[in-house]
NUKE-548787 format. One record per residue: residue in three letters; x, y, z of N, C-alpha, C in turn. Coordinates in steps of 0.2 Angstrom, whole numbers, plus 5000, padded with zeros to 4 digits. Atoms other than C-alpha are relative to their C-alpha. Layout:
BEGIN
ALAXYZXYZXYZ ...
//
This chain:
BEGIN
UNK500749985002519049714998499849974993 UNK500450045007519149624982499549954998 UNK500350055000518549474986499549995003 UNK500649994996516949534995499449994993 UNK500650045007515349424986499450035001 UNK500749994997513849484998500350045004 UNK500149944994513549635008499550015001 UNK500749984997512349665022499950065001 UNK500149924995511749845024499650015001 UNK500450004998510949885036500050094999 UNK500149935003510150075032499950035004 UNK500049974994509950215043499750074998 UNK500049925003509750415043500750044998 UNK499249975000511650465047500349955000 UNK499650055001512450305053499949934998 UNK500150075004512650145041500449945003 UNK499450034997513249985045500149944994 UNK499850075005514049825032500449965002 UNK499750044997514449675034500049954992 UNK499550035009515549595020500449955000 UNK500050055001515649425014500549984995 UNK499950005006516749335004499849924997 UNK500450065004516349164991500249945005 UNK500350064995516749045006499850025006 UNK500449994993515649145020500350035004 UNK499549974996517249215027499750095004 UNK500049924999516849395036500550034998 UNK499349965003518049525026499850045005 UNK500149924998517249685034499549985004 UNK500449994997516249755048500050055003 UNK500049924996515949915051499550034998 UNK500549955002514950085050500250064995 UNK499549975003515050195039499650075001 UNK500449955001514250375037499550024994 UNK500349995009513150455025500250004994 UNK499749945008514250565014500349924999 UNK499350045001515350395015499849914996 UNK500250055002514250255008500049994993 UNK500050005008514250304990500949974997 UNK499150025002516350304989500049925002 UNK499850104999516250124998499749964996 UNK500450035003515050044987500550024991 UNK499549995005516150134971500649965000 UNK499550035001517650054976499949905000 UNK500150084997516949874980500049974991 UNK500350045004516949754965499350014999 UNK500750005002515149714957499849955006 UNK500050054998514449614971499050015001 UNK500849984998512749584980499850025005 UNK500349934993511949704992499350005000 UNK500650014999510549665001499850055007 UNK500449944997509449775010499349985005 UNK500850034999507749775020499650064996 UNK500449965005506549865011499750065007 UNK500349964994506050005024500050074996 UNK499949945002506150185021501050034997 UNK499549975003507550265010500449954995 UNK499650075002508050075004499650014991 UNK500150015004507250104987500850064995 UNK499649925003508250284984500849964999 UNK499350035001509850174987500349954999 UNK499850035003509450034981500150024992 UNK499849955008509450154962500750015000 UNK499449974999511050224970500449954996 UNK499850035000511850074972500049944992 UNK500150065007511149974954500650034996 UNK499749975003511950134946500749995000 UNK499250025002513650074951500449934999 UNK499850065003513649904945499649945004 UNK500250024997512949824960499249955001 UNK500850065001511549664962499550025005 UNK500250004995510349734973499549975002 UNK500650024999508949654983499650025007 UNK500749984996507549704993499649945005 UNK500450064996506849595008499850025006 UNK500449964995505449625019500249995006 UNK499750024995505949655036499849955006 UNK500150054996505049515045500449944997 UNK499750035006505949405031500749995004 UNK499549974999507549465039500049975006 UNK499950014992507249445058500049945004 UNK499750084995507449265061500749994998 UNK499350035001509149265056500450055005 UNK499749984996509649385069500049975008 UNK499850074995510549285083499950015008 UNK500549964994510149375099500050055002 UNK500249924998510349555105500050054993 UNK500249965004509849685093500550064996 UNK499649954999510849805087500550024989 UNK499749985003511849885072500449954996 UNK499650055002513149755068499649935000 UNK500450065003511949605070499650014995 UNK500350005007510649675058500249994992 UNK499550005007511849705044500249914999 UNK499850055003512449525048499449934996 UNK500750055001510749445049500050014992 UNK500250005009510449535030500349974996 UNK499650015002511949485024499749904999 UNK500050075000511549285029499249984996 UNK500549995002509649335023500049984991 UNK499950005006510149375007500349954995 UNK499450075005511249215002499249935000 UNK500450055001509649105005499449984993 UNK500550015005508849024990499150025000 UNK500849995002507049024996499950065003 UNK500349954998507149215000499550024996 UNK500449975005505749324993500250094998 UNK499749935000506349514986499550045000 UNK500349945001505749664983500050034995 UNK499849985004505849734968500250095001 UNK499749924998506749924967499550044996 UNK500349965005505650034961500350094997 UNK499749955001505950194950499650065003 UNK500349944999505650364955499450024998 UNK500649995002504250384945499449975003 UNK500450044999503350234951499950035008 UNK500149974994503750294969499450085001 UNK500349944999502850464964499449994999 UNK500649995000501450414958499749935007 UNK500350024995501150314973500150045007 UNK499949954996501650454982499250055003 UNK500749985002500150534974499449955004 UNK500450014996498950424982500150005006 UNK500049994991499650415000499750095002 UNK500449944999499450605000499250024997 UNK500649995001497850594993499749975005 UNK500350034995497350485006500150075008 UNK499949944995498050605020499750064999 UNK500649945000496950725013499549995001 UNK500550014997495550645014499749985007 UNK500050004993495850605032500050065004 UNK499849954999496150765036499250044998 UNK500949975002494450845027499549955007 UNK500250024997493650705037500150025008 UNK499749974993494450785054499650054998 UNK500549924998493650945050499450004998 UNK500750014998491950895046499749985005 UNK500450044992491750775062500150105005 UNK499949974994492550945072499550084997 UNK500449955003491351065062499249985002 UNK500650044997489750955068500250025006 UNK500050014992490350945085500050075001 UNK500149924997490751135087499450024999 UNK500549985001489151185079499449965004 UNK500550044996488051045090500050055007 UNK499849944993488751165106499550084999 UNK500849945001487551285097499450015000 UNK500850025001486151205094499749964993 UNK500050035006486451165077500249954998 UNK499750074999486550985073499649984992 UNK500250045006486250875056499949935001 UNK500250085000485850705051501049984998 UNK499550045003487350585049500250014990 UNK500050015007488250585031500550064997 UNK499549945001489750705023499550054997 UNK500549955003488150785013499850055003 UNK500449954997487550845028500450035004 UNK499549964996489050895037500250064993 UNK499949945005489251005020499650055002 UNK500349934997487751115024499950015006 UNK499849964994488351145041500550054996 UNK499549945002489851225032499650054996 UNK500549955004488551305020499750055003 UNK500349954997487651395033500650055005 UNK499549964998489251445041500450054995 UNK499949975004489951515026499750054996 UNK500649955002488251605022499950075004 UNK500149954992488051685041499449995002 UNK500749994997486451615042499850015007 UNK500349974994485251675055500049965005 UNK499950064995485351505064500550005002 UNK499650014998487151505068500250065003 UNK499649944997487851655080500350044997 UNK499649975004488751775072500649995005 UNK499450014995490251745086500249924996 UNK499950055001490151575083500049984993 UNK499950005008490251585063500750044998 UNK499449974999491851705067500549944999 UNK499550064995492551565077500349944993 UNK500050085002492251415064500250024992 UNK499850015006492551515047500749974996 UNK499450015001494251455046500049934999 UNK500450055005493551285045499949994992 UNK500549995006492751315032500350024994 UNK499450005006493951385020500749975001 UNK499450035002495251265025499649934997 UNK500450045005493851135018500250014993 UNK499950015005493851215003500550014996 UNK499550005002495551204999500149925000 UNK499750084998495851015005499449984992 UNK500550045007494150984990500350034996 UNK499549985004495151074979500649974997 UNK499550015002496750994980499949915000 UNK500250065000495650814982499749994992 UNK500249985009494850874964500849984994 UNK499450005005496450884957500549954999 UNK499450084999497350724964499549974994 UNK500450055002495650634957500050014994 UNK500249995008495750714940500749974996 UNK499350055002497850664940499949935000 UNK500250075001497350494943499749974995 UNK500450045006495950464931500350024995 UNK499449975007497250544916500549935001 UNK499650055000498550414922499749945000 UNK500550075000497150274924499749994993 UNK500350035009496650294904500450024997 UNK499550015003498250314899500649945000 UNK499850064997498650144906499749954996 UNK500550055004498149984896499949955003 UNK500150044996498249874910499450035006 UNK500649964997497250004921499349994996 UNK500650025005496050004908499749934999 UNK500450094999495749804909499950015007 UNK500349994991495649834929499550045000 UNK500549954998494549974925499149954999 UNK500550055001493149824917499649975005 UNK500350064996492949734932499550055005 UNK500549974996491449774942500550015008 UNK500049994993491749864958500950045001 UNK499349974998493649924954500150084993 UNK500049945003493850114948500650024998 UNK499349955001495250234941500449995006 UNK499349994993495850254959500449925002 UNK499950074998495950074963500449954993 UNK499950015006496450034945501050014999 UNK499649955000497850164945500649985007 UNK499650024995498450124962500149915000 UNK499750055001498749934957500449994996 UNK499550005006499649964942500550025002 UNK499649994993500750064953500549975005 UNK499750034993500949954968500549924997 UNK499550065003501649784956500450044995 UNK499650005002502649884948500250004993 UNK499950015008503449844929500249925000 UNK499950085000503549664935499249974999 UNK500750035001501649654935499949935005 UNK500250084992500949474943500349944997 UNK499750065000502149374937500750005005 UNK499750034993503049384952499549985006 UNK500450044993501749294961500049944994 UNK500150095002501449104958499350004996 UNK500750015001499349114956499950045001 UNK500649954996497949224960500049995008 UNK499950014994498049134977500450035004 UNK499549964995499649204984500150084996 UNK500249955003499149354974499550045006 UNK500449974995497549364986500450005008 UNK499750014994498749315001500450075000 UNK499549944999500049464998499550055001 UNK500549924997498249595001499949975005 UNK500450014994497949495015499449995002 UNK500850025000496149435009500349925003 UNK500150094995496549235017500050025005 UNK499950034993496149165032500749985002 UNK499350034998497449145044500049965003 UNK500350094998497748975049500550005005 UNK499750044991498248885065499949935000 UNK500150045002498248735058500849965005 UNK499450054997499248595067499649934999 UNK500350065000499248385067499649984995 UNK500550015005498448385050499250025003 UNK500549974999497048475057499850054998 UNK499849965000496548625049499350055003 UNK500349944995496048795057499950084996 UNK500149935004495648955050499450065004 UNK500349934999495149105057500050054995 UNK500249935003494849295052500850014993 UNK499449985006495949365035500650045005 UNK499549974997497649415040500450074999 UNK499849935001497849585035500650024997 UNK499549995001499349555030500250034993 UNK500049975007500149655015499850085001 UNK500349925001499549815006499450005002 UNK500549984997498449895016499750044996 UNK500349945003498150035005499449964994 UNK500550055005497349914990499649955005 UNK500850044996496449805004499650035001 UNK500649945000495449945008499550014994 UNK500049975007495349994989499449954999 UNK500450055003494549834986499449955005 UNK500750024995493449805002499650054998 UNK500549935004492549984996500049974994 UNK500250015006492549924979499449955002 UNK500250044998491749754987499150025002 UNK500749994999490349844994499650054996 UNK500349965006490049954980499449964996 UNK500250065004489749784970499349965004 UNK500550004997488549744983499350025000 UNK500549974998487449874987499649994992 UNK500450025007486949854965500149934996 UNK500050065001486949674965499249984996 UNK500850035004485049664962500050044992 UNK500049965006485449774946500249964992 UNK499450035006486449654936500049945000 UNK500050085001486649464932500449964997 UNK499350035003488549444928500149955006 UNK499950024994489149294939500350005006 UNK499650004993490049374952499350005000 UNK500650014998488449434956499549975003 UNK500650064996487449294957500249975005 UNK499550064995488949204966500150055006 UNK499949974994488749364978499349995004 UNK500750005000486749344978500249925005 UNK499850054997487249154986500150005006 UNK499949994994488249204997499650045005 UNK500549964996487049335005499449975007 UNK500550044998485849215007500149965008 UNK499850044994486849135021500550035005 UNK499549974995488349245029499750084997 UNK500149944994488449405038500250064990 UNK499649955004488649565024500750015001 UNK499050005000490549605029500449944998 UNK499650065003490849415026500150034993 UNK500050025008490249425009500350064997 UNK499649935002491149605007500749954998 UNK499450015002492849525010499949934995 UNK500050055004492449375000499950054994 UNK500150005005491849474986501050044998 UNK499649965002493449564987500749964999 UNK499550065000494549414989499949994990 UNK500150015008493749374971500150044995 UNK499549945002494249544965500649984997 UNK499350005002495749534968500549944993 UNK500150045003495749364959500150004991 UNK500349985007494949424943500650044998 UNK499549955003496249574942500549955000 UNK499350075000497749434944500049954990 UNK500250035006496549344929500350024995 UNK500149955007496349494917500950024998 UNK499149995002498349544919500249964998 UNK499750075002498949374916499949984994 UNK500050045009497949344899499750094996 UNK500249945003497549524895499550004997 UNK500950005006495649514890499650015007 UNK500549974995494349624897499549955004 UNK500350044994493149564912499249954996 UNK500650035005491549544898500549944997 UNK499850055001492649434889500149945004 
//
């Protein structure tokens, strides 16, 4: 065991698996281990390197594992899965990571800390609220349509459907006001516990000096602010090359299908954080809808665009630029008026 340089671990819920290298490639070890039994293997091993894929629980153990001397690295699982040789399984994934993790031109993951995982915590769960409140207005419309009572489109007007539900007005049945008040106060608990996320966020977003320059730019808010400072981490965008593989990691480029020196390009690849491509497609059309308002360059370079492609184009494009600009201001640290 001393002479083990690289190890694969393959991560799990109960059962683990490692596959353990030494400095001429040799296999030392290959087995599984348990839960309780992961921490004592990794205590007794020399300082070595231990690569992981980054999936769930892979941060908690990559902390474990720094703690005991260990090089940790993080590598996204599609990154991983062309080194696996052909049936699936336990013992090849471990070895695939293992072979993953010695390649010069991998890309990592950085381990994030506890904290940083909670406040991203904090937005997931704020999203799952939000989707959640929207499940009970669509199913508060519909029930109440079944009575006769129906609103215009718009979360506004699905309010004063709860409104008169929680009134007892004389237009809703009293049966059917029974039926639905429960609704209606698990509403006002999810706006409650949405108030309280938005108001932890904007505290963290002006207690931030990097948030604070992302909060400058047109179209990006506290939320989207907060949740970018967040998601890179304490390495920031100097682990990306440019703004361009910065916009590639949200998945604002086209995907190419380019062959023979010919190129091809279709629709953006979605690839990446999701949760920030979103963040900054909304922003995009925010920057939009108050374009005739204002006569900063993006602006006018959106006003351009308008003129010739579809709105949604010029959404992601605006947001492709976004991205861009926050990549800018991080990089030299000066507001977006600057």
């Amino acid at each position: 065991m001393s002479t083990v340089t690289v190890v694969g671990l393959d991560l799990a819920k109960h059962v683990f698996q490692v596959h353990c290298i030494d400095t001429e490639g040799r296999v030392v070890l290959n087995r599984s281990l348990r839960r309780r039994e992961v921490a004592d293997f990794f205590r007794r091993l020399p300082p070595c390197r231990v690569g992981m894929e980054a999936c769930g629980s892979a941060h908690h153990w990559g902390r474990t594992l720094i703690s005991l001397g260990h090089d940790v690295k993080l590598m996204p699982p599609p990154y991983v899965k062309p080194y696996v040789r052909r049936q699936k399984n336990d013992a090849a994934d471990a070895e695939a990571i293992c072979e993953a993790v010695t390649r010069p031109s991998m890309r990592f993951v950085t381990v994030r800390s506890i904290e940083n995982q909670a406040v991203l915590m904090r937005h997931k769960v704020r999203e799952l609220i939000v989707a959640q409140r929207t499940q009970l207005l669509n199913a508060l419309r519909g029930h109440l349509a079944e009575a006769g009572v129906i609103a215009a489109q718009g979360a506004c007007n699905a309010r004063a459907l709860a409104a008169l539900v929680a009134a007892g007005d004389d237009e809703v049945p009293t049966c059917v006001v029974q039926a639905l008040l429960p609704l209606v106060e698990q509403l006002r608990h999810l706006d409650a516990a949405i108030a309280e996320a938005d108001k932890a966020i904007l505290e963290a977003a002006r207690g931030s000096a990097d948030a604070r320059l992302l909060m400058s730019i047109p179209g990006i808010g506290s939320l989207t602010a907060n949740a970018f400072v967040a998601t890179l981490g304490p390495d920031g965008v100097g682990q990306f090359s440019g703004p361009r593989e910065f916009a590639a990691f949200l998945g604002l480029v086209p995907r190419q299908r380019s062959s023979g020196g010919k190129e091809r390009l279709g629709r953006i690849t979605k690839m990446g954080n999701v949760y920030l491509r979103k963040l900054l497609v909304v922003g995009a059309h925010a920057v939009l809808h108050h374009h005739a308002r204002h006569e900063d360059p993006l602006r006018l370079w959106a006003r351009k665009l308008l003129a010739t492609k579809p709105f949604k184009l010029v959404a992601v494009a605006i947001a492709n630029k976004l991205a861009r600009i926050a990549f800018a201001l991080l990089s030299r640290q000066a507001r977006y008026a600057a």
